[in-house]
C-alpha positions as CSV (number, residue, x, y, z in Angstrom):
1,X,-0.8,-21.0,-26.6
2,X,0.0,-17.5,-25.6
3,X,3.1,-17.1,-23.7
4,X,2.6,-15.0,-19.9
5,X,4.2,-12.0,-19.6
6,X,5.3,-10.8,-15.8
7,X,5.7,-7.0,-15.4
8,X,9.2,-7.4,-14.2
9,X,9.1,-3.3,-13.6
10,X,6.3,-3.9,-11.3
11,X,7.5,-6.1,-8.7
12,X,10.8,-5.3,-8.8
13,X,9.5,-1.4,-7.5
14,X,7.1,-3.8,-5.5
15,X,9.8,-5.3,-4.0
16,X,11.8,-2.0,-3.1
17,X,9.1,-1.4,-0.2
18,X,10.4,-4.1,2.6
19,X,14.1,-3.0,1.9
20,X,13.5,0.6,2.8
21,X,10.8,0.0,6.0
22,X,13.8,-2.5,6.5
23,X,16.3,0.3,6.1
24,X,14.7,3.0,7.6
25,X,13.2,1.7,10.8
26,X,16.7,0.5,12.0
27,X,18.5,3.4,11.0
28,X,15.6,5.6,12.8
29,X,15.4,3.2,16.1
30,X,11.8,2.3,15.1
31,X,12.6,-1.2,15.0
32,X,8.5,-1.4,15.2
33,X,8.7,-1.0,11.4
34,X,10.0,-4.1,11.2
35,X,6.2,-5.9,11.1
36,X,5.5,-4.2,8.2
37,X,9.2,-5.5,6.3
38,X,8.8,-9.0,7.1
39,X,5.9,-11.6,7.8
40,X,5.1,-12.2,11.2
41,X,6.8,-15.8,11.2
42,X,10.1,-14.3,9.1
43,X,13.2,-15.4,10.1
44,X,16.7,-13.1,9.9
45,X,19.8,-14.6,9.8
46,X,22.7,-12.5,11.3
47,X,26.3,-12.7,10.2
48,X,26.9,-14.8,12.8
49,X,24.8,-17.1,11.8
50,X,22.1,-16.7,14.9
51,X,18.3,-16.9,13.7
52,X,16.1,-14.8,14.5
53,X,12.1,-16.3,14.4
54,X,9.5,-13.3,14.3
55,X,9.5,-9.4,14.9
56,X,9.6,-9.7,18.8
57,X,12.8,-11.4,18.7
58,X,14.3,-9.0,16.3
59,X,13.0,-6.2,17.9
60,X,14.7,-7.4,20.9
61,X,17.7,-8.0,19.3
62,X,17.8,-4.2,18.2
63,X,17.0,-2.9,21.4
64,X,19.6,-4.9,23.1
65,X,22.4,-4.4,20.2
66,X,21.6,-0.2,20.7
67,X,22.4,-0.3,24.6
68,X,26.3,-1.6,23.7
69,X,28.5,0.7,24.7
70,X,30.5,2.5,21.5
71,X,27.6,1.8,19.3
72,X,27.2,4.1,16.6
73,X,24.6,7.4,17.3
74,X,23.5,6.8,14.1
75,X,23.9,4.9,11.2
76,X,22.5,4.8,7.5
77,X,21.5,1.6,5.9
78,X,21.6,1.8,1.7
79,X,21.6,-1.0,-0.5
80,X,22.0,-1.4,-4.3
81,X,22.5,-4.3,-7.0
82,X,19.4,-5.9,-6.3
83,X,19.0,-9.3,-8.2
84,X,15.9,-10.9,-7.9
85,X,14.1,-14.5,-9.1
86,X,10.6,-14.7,-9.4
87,X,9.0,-17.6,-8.5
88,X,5.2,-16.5,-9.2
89,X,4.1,-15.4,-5.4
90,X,7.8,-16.1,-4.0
91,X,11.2,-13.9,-5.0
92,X,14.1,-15.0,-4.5
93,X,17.1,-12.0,-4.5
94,X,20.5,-10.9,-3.3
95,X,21.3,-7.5,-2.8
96,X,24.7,-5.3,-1.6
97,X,24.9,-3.8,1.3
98,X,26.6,-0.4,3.1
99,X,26.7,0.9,6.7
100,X,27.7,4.0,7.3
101,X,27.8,6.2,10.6
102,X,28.9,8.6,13.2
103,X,30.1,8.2,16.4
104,X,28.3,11.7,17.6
105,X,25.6,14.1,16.3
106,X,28.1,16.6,14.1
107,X,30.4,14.0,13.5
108,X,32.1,12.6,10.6
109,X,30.5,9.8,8.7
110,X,32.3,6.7,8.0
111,X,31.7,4.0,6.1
112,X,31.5,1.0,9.2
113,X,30.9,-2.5,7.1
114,X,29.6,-3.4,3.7
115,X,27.8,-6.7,2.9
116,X,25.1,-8.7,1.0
117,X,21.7,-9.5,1.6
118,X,20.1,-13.1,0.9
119,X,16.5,-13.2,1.2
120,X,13.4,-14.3,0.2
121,X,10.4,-12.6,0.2
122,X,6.7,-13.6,0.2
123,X,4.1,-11.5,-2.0
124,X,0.6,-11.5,0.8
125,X,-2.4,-10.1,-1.0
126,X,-0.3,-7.8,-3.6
127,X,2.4,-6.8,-0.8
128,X,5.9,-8.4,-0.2
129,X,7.3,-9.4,2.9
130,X,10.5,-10.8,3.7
131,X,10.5,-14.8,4.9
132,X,13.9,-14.7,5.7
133,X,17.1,-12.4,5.4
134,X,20.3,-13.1,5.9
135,X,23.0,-11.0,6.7
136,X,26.8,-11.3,5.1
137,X,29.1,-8.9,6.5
138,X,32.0,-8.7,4.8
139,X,34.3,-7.4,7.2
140,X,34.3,-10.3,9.0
């Protein structure tokens, strides 16, 4: 019997795609990317603990968190370390975590809470989606 080999290289680049719609969509205020990061019934868990059930909720959650006054004008999402499990169609990772922004177009940028990511993520016909993130801030 032949052992099967998994392109690791593969789906770990695969896998970068949700992170950065992720990423980019909340740091651009098109929270609307977020359909095409998780899967329609995903769940995100915040730091404090409240679920989130699918995109309209999050995207409500967003939109409401960006009319607080003293929230950032913008902010910049990166993440690095990835460690991931694969589970044939299921992937199981953690991942670190840093926000940056700026009060005000111009201003200095600071770094504003650094964290981890636990999620799993869902390959659907050759393209990963988040099932569930969670969020641990550890400023808190």
């Amino acid at each position: 019997m032949t052992p099967t080999t998994i392109d690791t290289t593969s789906i770990y680049n695969d896998i970068l795609r949700p992170f950065a719609v992720y990423s980019h969509g909340i740091d651009t205020k098109n929270y609307e990317l977020l359909r095409d990061a998780f899967t329609p019934d995903g769940v995100w868990v915040m730091h404090d603990l409240e679920e989130l059930h699918g995109y309209e909720a999050m995207i409500k959650k967003l939109v409401d968190t960006a009319k607080i006054p003293g929230r950032p004008e913008q902010g910049l999402h990166t993440f690095h370390n990835l460690n991931m499990r694969i589970e044939g169609d299921i992937v199981h990772s953690t991942a670190n975590w840093v926000f940056t922004s700026r009060q005000e177009k111009g201003g200095p940028w600071s770094v504003a809470s650094v964290g981890q990511y636990e999620d799993t993520l869902k390959n659907i016909d050759g393209t990963w989606f988040f099932t569930r993130r969670r969020i641990i801030n550890w400023n808190l």
